[in-house]
Phi, psi and omega in degrees: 000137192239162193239144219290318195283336218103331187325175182239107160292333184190140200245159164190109203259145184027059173235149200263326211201155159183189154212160190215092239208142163199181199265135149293117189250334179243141190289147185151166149292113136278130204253105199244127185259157113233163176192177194240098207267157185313319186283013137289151182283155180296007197221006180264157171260150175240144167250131178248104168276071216245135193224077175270099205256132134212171191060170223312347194268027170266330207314137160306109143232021141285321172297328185280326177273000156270352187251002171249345169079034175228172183198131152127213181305320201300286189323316180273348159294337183249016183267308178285353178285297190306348192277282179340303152333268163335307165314293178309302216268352178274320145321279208314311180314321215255324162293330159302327172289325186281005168291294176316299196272024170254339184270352170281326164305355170283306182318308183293341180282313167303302153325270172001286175294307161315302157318311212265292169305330160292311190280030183250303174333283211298309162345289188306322198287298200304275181288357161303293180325292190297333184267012172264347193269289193334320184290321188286333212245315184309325202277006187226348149279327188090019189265359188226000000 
């Protein structure tokens, strides 16, 4: 398992079976090999099984409930504090991202409308000029 910057989080060479679990410090794709190396026979099958748990549902609860001494309703009351927990912080992320992009859609909208007034501007500018060099170019052929 490689970590989006490069670390090797976990190297593990001719295993049939295992688990393997770690905390993430960098944001990012994680990158997971496997492969098959030549001393198998060539006509066996392999099968590959991968169960990639993240946020609370990696989490160990048995080990928490043997190393806290609970069980029974407690243990699933604190399973669901943790959903909740995961829920909750996932709102709050999804309303700070929904700020964010509202205050930039303001911004781009306002440029937009300034943009919009100039090239309104410029128009207005444009053809005020033409139609002043034409009156001037008819009034100098003598056509008008």
């Amino acid at each position: 398992v490689t970590s989006p910057f490069g670390n090797n989080l976990h190297h593990n060479e001719n295993a049939t079976h295992g688990q393997f679990a770690f905390t993430t410090s960098e944001s990012g794709n994680y990158l997971a090999c496997f492969w098959k190396d030549g001393s198998h026979q060539k006509d066996s099958e392999l099968t590959l099984g991968v169960d990639w748990k993240t946020g609370i549902a990696a989490k160990d609860w048995e080990s928490v409930a043997k190393k806290e001494k609970i069980e029974g309703v407690e243990l699933v009351l604190r399973r669901l504090q943790g959903i909740v927990e995961t829920i909750r912080g996932n709102l709050i992320y999804l309303r700070d991202r929904e700020a964010d992009m509202r205050e930039v859609s303001e911004a781009t909208n306002a440029r937009v409308a300034w943009f919009s007034i100039m090239s309104l501007g410029v128009c207005i500018a444009v053809s005020v000029l033409q139609i002043w060099y034409l009156k001037r170019y008819f009034v100098k052929k003598k056509l008008i």
